[in-house]
Wavefront OBJ file of the C-alpha trace (Angstrom):
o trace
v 0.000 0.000 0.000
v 0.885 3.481 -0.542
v -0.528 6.454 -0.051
v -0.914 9.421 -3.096
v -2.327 12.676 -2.008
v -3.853 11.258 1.391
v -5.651 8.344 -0.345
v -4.499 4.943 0.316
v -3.369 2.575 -2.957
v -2.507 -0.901 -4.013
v 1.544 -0.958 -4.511
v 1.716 -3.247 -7.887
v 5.024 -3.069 -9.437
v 7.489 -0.655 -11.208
v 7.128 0.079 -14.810
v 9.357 1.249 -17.371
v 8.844 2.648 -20.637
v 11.438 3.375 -22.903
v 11.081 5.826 -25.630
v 12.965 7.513 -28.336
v 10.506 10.367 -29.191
v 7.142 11.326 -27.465
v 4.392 8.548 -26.888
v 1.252 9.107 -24.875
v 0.078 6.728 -22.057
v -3.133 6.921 -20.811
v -4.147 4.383 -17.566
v -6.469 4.357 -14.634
v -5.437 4.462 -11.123
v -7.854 1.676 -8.679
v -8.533 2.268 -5.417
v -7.766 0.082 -2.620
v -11.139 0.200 -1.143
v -13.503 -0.455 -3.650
v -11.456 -1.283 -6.593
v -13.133 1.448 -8.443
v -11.817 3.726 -10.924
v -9.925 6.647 -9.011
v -7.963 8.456 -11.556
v -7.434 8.510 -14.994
v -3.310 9.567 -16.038
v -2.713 10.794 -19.634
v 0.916 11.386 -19.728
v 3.590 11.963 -22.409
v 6.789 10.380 -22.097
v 9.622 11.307 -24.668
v 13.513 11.351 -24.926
v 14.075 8.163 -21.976
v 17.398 7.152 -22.903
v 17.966 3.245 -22.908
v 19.882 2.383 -20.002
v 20.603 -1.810 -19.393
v 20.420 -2.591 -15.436
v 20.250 1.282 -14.296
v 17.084 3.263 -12.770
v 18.373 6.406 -14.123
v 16.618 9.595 -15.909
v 13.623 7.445 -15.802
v 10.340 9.403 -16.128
v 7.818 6.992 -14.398
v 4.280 6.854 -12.900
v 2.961 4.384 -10.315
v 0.666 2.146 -11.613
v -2.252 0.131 -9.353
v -3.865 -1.781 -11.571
v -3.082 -4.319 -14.743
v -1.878 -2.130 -17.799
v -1.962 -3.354 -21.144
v 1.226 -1.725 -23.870
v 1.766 -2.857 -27.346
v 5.675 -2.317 -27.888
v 6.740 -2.299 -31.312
v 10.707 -4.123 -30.930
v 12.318 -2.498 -34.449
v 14.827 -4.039 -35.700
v 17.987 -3.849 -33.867
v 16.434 -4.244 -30.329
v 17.159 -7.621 -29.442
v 16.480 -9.320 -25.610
v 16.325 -6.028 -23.733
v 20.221 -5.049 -24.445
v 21.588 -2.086 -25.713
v 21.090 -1.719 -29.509
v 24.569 -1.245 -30.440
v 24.549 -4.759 -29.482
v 23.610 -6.213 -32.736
v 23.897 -5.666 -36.600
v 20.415 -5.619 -38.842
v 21.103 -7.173 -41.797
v 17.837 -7.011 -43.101
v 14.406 -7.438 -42.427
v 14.170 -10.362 -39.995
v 17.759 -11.451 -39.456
v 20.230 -9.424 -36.968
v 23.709 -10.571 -36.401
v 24.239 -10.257 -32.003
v 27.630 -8.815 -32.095
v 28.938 -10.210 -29.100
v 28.225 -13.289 -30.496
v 28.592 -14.014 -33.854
v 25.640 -15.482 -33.598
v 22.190 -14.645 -36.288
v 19.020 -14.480 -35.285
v 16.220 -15.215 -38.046
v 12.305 -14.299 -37.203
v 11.059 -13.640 -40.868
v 10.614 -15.043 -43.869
v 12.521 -12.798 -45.519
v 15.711 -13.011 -43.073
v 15.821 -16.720 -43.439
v 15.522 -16.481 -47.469
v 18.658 -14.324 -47.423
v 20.519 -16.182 -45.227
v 20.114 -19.252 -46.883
v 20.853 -17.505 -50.204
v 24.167 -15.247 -49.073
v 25.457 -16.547 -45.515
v 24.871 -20.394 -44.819
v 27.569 -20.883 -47.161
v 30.138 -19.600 -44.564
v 28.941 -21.723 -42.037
v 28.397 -19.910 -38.875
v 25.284 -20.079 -35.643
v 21.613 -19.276 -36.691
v 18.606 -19.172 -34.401
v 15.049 -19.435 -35.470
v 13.156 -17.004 -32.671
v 9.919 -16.851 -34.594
v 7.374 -19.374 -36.360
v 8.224 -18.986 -40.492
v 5.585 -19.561 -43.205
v 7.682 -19.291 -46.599
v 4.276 -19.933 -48.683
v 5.111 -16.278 -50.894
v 8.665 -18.271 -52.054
v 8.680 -20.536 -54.598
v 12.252 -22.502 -55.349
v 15.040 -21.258 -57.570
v 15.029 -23.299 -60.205
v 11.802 -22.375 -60.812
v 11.852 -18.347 -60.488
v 8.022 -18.481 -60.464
v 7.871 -15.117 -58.448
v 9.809 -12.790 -57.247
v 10.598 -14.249 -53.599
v 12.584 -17.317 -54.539
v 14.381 -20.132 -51.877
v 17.550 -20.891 -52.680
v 19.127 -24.432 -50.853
v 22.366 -23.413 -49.236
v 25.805 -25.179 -50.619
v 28.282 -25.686 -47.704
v 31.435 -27.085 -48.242
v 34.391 -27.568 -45.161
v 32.657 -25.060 -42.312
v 31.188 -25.489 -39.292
v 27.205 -24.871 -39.547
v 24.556 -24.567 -36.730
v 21.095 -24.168 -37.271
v 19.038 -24.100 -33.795
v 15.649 -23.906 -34.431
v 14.382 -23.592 -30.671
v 11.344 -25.818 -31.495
v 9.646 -23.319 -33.947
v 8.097 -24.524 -37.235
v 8.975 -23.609 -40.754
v 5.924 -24.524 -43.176
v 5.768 -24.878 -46.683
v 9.213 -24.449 -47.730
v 9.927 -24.450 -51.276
v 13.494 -26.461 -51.162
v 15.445 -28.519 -49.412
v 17.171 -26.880 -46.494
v 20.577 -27.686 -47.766
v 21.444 -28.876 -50.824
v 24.708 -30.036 -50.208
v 27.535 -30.011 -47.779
v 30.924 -31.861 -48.239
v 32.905 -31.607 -45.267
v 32.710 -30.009 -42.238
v 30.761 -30.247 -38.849
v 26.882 -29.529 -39.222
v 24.235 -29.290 -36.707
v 20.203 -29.163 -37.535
v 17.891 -29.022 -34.184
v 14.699 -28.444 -32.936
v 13.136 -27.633 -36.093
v 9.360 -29.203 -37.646
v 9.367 -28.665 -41.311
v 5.592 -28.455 -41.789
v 4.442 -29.154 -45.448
v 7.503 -29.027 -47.232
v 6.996 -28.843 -51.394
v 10.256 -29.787 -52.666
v 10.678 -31.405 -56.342
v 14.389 -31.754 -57.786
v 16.215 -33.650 -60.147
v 13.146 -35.721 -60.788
v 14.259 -37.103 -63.994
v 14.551 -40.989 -64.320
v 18.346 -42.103 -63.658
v 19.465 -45.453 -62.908
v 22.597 -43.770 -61.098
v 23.821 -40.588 -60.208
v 21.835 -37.590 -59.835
v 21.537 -35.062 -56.981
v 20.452 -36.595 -53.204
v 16.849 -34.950 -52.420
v 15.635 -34.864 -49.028
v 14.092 -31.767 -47.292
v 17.131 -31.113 -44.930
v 19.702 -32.602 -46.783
v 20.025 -33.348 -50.198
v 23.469 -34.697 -50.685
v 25.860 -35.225 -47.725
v 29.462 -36.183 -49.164
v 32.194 -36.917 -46.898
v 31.329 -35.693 -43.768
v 33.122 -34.971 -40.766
v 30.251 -34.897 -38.528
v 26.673 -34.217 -39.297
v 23.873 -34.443 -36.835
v 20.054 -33.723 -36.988
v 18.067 -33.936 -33.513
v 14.895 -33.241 -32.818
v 14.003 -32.875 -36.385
v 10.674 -33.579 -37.779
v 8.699 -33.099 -40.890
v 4.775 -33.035 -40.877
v 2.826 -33.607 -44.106
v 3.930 -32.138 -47.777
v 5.956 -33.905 -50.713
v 9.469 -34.558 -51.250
v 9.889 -35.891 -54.808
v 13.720 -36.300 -56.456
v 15.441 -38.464 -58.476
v 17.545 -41.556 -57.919
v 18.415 -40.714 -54.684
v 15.056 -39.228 -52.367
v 14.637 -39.483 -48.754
v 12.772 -37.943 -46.252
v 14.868 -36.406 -44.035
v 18.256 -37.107 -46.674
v 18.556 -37.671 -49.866
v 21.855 -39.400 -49.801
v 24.604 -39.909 -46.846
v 27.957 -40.840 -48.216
v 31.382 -40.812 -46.636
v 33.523 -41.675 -49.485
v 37.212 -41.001 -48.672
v 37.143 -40.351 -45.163
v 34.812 -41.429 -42.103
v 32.686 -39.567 -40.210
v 29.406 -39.839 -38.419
v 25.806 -38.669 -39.488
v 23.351 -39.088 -36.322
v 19.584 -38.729 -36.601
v 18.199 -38.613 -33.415
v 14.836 -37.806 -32.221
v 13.587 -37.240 -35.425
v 10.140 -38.174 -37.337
v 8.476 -38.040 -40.720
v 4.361 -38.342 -40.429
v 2.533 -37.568 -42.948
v 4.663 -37.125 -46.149
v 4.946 -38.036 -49.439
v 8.094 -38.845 -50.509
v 8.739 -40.273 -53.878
v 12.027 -40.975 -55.754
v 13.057 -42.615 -59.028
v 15.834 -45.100 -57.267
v 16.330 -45.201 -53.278
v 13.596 -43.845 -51.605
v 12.632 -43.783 -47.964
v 11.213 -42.217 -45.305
v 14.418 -41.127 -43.696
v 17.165 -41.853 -46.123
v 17.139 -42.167 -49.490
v 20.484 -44.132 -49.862
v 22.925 -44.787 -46.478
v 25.623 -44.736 -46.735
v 27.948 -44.490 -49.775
v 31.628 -44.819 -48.829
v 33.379 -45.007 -45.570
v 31.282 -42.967 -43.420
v 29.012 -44.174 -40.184
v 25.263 -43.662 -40.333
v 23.335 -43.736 -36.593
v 19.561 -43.184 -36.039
v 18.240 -43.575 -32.444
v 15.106 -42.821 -31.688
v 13.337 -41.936 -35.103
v 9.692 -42.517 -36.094
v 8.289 -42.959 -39.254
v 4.165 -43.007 -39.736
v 1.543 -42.287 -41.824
v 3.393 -42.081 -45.002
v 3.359 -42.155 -48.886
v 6.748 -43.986 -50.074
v 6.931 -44.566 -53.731
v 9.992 -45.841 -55.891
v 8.200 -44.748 -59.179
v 11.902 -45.419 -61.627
v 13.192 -48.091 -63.573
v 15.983 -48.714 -61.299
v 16.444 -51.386 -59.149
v 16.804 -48.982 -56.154
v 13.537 -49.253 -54.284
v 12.008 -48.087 -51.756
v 11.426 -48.393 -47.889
v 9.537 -47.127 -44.979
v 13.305 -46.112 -43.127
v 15.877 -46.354 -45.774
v 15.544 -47.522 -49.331
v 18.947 -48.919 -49.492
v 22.314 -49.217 -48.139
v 25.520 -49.245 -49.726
v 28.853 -50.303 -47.748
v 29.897 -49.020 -45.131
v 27.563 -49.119 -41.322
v 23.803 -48.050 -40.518
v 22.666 -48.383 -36.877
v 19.378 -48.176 -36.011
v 18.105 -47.883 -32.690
v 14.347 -47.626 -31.326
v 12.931 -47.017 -34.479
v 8.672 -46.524 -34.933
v 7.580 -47.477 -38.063
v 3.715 -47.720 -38.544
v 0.967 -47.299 -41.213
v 3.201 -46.665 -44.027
v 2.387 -47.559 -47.523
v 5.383 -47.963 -49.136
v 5.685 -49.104 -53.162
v 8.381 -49.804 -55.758
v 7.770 -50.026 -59.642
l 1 2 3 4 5 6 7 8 9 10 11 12 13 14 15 16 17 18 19 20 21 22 23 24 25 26 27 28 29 30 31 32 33 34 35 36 37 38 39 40 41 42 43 44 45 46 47 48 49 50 51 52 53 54 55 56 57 58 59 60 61 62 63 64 65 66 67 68 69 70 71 72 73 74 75 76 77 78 79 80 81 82 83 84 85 86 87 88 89 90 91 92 93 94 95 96 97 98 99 100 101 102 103 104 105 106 107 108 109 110 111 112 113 114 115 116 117 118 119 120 121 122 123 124 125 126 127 128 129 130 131 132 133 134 135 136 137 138 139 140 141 142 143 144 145 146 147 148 149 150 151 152 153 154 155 156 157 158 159 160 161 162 163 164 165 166 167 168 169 170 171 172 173 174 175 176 177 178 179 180 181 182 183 184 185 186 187 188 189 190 191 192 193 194 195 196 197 198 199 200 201 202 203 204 205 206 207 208 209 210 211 212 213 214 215 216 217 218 219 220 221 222 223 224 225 226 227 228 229 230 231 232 233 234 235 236 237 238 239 240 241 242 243 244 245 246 247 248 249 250 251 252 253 254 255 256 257 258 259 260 261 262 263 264 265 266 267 268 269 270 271 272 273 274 275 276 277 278 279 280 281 282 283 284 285 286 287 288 289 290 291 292 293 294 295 296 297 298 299 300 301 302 303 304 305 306 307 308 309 310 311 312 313 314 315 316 317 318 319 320 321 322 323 324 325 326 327 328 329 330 331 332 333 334 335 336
């Protein structure tokens, strides 16, 4: 309780507006009593300077009784810290200085990084729910918002997608990678439409999977807590779910899968096709999946190649696969 002007109050908290240029708040005052409306306050605030963990040149105004503000964060205010803190490098993707790390919250910022920075490897967090329905892929240029599949070759990539949801992305996340150490997590790819190299091969080709196409000699590559819900995934000889094709080639390395799922889906390929992985694993590398689920799926092998199809993997080549606690239910899964 405290007392304004001899009349007694509820004490409900401190509150802190920051502003730039002049903004008007208006808010009633309750009484203690009755919990009627006491006083009305119409008060403009201007020129507070931002100040991280101090009290001071604060112009403030007790409020008694629940306030409602609608704050409009522009780009470049990030968590609360001082704005010099970060770099905007467009709409929907600052870089935190401190860092190094990019955050992504629009369609638009996670277009452009795919297109210009995923390339150089680097951290990326997803802070907002994406819907990339305005994009259609590159190779198809059908507007003027086009997804581009990032190409990354010998970096370090992390992609944290803090359990948000991108739907109805055009392409697969990456392409390609050869080399390097890349991390995928806690991202739902929600009704992916990705079609690519879906000519008829009996070898060769590009890998096609909706977060990653081709993976060619990896150092270390892991996806957890990755899921895809619904859509279509349709490639060539080499389709898969989750990855097109996991090779290894001339060095090993480990690609881990873990916690991930594909419900839903269509996935269709001209050779190996399945609901994870299209074709594990190619050279000398060491495919592990623990804990993956596969349901409710579409799984067609449509080619004349002998490649077929399968609810987890449509085939392996020769080096090791491990699978641990793997669900696999109500999948219809076919082969020309």
């Amino acid at each position: 309780m405290i007392e304004v002007n001899g009349q007694d109050y509820y004490y409900a908290g401190m509150n802190y507006v920051f502003a730039g240029s002049n903004i008007r708040l208006t808010y009633d005052i309750q009484t203690k009593l009755n919990g009627t409306v006491d006083a009305n306050v119409n008060n403009i605030v201007s020129n507070v300077p931002l100040k991280e963990n101090h009290r001071t040149n604060i112009v403030g105004n007790l409020l008694t009784s629940n306030a409602t503000y609608t704050v409009d964060l522009q780009p470049g205010f990030l968590g609360g810290a001082d704005e010099t803190n970060v770099e905007v490098i467009t709409d929907g993707l600052v870089k935190v200085l401190n860092t190094g790390e990019y955050n992504i919250s629009t369609a638009n910022g996670l277009a452009y990084a795919s297109q210009n920075l995923f390339a150089e490897g680097g951290s990326y967090v997803l802070t907002e729910d994406i819907d990339m329905s305005e994009y259609t892929a590159l190779e198809t240029r059908a507007g003027d918002k086009f997804w581009k599949s990032a190409e990354i070759s010998h970096k370090t990539f992390a992609f944290d997608g803090k359990d948000h949801t991108i739907s109805n992305l055009p392409g697969m996340f990456v392409r390609y990678t050869i080399s390097g150490d890349l991390t995928i997590k806690n991202l739902t790819l929600n009704n992916p439409k990705i079609a690519y190299d879906i000519e008829d091969k009996t070898s060769g080709g590009a890998g096609v999977g909706a977060f990653f196409g081709l993976s060619d000699v990896f150092n270390k590559i892991l996806l957890e807590n990755c899921h895809i819900k619904g859509g279509e995934i349709e490639g060539g000889h080499w389709t898969g779910g989750l990855i097109g094709y996991a090779s290894g080639w001339s060095e090993a390395g480990t690609l881990t899968i873990k916690n991930c799922s594909v419900k839903e889906a269509i996935v269709t390929g001209k050779g190996s096709c399945g609901g994870i992985i299209g074709h594990a694993n190619g050279g000398n590398g060491l495919v592990e999946m623990n804990t993956i689920s596969v349901f409710s799926n579409t799984i067609k092998s449509t080619g004349t190649d002998t490649n077929k199809a399968g609810s987890v993997m449509g085939t392996v080549g020769s080096s090791i696969v491990k699978v641990t606690n793997c669900s696999v239910i109500d999948n219809e899964v076919t082969s020309n």
